[in-house]
C-alpha positions in Angstrom: 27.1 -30.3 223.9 27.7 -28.5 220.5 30.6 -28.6 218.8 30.6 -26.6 215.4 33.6 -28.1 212.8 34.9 -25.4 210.1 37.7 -26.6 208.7 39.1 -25.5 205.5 40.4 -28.6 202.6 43.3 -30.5 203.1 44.6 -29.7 199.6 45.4 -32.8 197.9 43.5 -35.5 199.6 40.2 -34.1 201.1 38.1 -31.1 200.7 36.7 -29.1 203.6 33.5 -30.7 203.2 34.6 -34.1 203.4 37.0 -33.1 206.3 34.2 -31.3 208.0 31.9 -34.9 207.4 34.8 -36.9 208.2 35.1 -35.0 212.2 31.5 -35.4 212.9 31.4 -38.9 212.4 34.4 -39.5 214.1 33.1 -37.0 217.0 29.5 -38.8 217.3 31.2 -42.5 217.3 32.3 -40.8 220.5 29.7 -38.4 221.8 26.6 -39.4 219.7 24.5 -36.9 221.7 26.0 -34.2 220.7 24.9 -31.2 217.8 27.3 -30.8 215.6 27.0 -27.8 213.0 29.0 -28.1 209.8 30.1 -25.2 208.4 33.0 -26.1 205.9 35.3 -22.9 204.8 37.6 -21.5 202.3 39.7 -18.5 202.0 39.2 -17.4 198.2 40.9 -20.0 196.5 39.7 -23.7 194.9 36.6 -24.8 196.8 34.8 -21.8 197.4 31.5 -22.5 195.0 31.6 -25.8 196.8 31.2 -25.0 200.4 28.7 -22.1 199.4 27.2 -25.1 197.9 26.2 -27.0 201.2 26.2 -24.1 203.3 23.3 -21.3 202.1 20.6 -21.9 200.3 21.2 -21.0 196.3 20.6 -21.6 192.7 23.4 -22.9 190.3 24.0 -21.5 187.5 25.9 -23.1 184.0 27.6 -21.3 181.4 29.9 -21.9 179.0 33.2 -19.6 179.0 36.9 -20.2 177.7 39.1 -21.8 180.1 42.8 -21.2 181.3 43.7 -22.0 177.7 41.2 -20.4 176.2 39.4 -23.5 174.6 35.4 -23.5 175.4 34.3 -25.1 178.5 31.0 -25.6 180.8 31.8 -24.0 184.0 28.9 -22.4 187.1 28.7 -20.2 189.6 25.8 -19.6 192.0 23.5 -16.9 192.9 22.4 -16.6 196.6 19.2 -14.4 195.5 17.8 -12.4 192.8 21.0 -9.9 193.2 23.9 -12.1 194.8 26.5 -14.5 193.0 29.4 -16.1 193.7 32.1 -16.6 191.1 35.0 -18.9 191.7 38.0 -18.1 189.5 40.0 -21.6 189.8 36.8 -23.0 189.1 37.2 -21.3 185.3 40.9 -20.8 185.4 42.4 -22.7 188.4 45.8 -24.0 187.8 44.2 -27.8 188.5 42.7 -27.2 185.2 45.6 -27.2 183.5 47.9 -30.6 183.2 51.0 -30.1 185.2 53.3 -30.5 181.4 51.5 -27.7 180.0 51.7 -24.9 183.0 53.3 -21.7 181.6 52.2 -18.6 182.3 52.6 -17.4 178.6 49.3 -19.6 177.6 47.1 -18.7 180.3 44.2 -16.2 180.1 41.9 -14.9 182.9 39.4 -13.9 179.9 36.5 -16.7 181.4 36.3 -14.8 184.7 35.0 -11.7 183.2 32.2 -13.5 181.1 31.7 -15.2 184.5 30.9 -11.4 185.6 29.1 -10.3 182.7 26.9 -13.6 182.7 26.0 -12.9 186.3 25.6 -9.0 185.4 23.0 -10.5 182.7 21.5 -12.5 185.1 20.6 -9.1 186.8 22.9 -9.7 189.9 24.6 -6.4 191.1 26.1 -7.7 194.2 29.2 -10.4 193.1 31.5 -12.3 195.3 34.4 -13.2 193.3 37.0 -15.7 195.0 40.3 -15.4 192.6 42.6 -18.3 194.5 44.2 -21.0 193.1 44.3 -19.2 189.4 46.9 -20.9 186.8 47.6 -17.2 185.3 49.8 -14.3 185.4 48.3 -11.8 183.1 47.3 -8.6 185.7 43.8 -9.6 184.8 44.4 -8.7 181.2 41.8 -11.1 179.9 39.3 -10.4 182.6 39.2 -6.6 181.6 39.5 -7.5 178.0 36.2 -10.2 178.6 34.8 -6.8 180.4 35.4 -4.3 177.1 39.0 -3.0 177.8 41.0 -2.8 174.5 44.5 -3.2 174.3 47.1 -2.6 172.0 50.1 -3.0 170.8 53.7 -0.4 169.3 51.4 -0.8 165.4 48.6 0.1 167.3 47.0 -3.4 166.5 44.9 -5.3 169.2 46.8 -7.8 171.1 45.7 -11.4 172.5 44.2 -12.0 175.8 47.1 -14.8 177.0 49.8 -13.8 179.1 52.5 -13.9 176.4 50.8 -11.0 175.2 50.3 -8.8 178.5 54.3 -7.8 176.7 53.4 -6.2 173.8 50.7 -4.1 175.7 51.7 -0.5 174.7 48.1 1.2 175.2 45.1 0.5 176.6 41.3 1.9 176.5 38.5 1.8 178.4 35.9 3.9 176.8 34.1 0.3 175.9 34.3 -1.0 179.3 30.8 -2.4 180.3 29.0 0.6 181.8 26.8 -1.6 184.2 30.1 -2.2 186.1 29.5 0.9 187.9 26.2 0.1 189.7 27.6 -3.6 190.8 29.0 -3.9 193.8 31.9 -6.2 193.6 33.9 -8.1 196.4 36.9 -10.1 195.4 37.6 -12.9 198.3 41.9 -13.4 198.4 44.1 -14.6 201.0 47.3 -12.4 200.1 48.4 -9.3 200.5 51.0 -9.2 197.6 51.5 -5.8 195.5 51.6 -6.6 191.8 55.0 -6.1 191.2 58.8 -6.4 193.0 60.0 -9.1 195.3 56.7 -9.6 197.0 55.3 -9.4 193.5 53.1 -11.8 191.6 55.8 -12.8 189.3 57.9 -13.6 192.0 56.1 -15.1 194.3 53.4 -16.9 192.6 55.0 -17.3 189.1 57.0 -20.6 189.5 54.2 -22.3 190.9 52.2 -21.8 187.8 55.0 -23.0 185.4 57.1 -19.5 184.6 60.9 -20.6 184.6 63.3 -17.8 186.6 63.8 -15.6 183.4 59.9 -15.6 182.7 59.4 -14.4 186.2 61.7 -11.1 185.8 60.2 -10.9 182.1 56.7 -10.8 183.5 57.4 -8.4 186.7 58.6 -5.8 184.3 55.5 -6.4 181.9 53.1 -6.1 184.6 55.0 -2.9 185.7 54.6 -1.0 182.6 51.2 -2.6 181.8 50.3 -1.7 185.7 51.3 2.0 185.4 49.7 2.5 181.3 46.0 1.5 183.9 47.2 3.7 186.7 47.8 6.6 184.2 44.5 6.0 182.1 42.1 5.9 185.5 44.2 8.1 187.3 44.8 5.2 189.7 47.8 4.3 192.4 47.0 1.2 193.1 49.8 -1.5 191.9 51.2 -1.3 195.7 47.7 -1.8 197.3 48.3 -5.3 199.6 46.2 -8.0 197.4 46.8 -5.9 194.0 49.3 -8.9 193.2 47.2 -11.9 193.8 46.3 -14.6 191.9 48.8 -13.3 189.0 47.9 -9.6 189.5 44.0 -10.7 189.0 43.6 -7.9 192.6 45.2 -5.3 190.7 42.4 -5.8 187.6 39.4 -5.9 189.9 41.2 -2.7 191.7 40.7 -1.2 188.5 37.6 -1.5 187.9 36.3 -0.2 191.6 36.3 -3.5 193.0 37.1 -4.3 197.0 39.7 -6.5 197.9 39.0 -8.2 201.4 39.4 -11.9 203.5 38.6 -14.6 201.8 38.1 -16.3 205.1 36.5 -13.4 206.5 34.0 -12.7 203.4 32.8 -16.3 203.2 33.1 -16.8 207.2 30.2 -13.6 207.0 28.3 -15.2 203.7 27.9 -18.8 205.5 26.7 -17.3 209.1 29.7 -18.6 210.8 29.7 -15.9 213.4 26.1 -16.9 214.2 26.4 -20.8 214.0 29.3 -21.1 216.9 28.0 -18.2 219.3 26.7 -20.8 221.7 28.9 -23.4 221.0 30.9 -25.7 223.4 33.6 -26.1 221.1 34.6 -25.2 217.9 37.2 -27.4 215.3 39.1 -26.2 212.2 41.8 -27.5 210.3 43.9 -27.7 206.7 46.5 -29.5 205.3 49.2 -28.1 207.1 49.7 -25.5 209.7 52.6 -22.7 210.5 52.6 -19.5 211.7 50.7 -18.0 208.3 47.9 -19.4 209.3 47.1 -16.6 211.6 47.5 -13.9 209.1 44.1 -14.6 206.1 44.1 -18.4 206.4 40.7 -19.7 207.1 41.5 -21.5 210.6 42.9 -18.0 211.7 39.7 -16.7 211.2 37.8 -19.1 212.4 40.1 -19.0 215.9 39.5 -15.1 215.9 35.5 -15.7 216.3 36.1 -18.6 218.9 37.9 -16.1 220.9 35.6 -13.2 220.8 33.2 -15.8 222.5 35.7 -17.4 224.4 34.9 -20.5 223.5 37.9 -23.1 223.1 39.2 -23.8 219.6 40.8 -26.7 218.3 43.4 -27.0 215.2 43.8 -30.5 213.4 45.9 -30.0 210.6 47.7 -32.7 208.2 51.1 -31.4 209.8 52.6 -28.7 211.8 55.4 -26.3 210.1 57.6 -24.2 211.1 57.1 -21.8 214.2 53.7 -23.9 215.2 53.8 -22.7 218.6 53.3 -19.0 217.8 49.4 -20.7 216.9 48.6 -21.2 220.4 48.2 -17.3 220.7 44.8 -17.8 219.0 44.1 -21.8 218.9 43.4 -23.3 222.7 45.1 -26.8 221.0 46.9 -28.0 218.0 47.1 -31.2 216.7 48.7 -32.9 213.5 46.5 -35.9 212.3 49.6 -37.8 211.5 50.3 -40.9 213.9 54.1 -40.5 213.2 57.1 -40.2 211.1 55.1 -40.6 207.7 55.9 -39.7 204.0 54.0 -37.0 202.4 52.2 -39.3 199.7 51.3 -41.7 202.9 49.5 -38.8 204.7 47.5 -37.9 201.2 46.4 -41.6 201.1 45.5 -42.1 204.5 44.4 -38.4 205.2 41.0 -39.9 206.2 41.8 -42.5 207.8 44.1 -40.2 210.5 41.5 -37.7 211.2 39.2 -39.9 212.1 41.1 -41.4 214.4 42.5 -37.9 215.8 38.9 -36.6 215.9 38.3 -39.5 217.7 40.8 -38.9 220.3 39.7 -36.0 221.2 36.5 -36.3 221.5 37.1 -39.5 224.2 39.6 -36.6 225.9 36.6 -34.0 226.4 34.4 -37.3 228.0 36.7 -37.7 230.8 36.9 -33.8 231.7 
């Protein structure tokens, strides 16, 4: 029998690697026979670097960059050859990296992520996978492009910051000093989303209170990243502030649009980068999970995608998931079975603590189920 586990993390208690660990054992206590392939996943946001990590073969690479708040940190990437990297943007400017009493939008910059890029571009890699998930700004990129040569500038025609408080004063921008290389690397930005920068949907909305911006910050930033969005649009020649993903990870999608990147699946780009396709063509069974489950899993989450592959090889596909939201049942379109790991009515802070402890046992269950058939 081979069974092939790609779960994604259960954010907040265990990472997809651990998870992934945590059902094998629990399956071999069971089955100890069996192969078991681990191919841990992640759809573009905090984790990527990790499970490309353990999963390809890969050199990692240090730097030192400024972080969400623009003090000098050590942060890495890696490089799959000579001419592929992989950059992880909450691994330079995730929101974790900023201490829940000091989250506002108006202090966080995106500038690390472009010297991420222009290290790797040094590095001679023309080929970049950037994951931009999990990012603690909402800036439209502003100190990405900046990092990359962009100039901006304010009504005195002076140079303004790279922070979000200063994506306001943003009256003109120039990209005559843009790094030239740029347009001989081919760059894929990973994202779950499908949000347009600006409007309802937007990334102020949306995404803004998460990351510390109070209700009138939100409205103040959806109309700076409308007029900072259209100054691009009109300097490239450009519509693309209404592209789906243009708005994620604090408009960080419509920055990379800019600059000629592609915006694709997370889950999808890193499902092709691991082999994942390959690994469960032959498989018996196949077993995903993440911290909790609803209907939006089936549309960019990493379990989706992994279900999507199971079926094209009709192979059954399990779901085990910290708990199951609203509308759960629509999953069984894609997943043969779903399962929460939790044993009953628990708190949340009880399933963070024990989050091992219950898949195991669930794992476990299963696995002495498929025995009897």
């Amino acid at each position: 029998m081979k069974v092939v586990f790609a779960p994604d993390s259960y954010k907040g208690s265990l990472s997809s690697i651990q998870v992934a660990e945590i059902m094998k054992k629990a399956w071999q206590s069971v089955i100890p026979d069996s192969e078991t392939i681990l191919k841990p996943m992640a759809d573009g946001g905090e984790g990527t670097l990790e499970v490309f990590s353990t999963s390809v073969s890969h050199e990692k690479v240090h730097f030192s960059c400024k972080g969400p708040l623009g003090k000098e940190r050590e942060s890495w990437y890696v490089k799959l050859d000579d001419q592929r990297a992989v950059v992880e943007g909450a691994e330079i400017a995730g929101l974790p990296l900023v201490q829940t009493e000091k989250r506002n939008p108006d202090n966080t910059t995106s500038f690390g992520i472009g010297q991420a890029i222009k290290h790797a571009i040094d590095e001679g890699c023309t080929n970049l996978i950037v994951a931009i998930g999990g990012s603690s700004t909402n800036d439209g990129g502003l100190g990405m492009l900046q990092a990359l040569g962009m100039k901006t500038f304010d009504e005195n025609n002076e140079e303004t910051g790279m922070y979000g408080k200063d994506l306001h004063a943003v009256k003109r921008v120039d990209f005559s000093k843009l790094d030239s290389r740029l347009k001989d690397v081919k760059i894929r930005v990973a994202s779950d989303v499908d949000n347009p920068l600006t409007g309802p949907r937007g990334a102020s909305h949306i995404y803004g209170p998460q990351k510390g911006a109070t209700k009138q910050q939100v409205y103040a930033y959806d109309d700076a990243l409308d007029h900072y969005g259209k100054l691009i649009e009109e300097v490239l020649g450009k519509n693309i502030m209404n592209t789906p993903g243009a708005g994620a990870a604090g408009g960080l999608g419509f920055a990379f649009l800019a600059i000629g990147a592609q915006l694709e699946s997370g889950a999808q780009l890193i499902g092709e980068a691991i082999q994942l396709k390959e690994a469960i063509r032959d498989a018996d069974y196949i077993i995903t999970g993440e911290g909790q489950s609803d209907e939006q899993t089936l549309y960019g989450k990493a379990p989706g995608y992994v279900a999507e592959l199971a079926k094209e090889n009709h192979t059954p596909v399990l779901l085990l998931s910290g708990s199951l939201g609203a509308n759960y049942g629509a999953l069984n379109e894609r997943f043969t079975s779903c399962f929460s790991i939790a044993p009953g009515p628990v708190s949340l802070e009880d399933c963070l603590k024990n989050a091992e402890e219950y898949l195991f046992e669930t794992t476990r269950q299963i696995a002495r189920l498929i025995t009897k058939q």
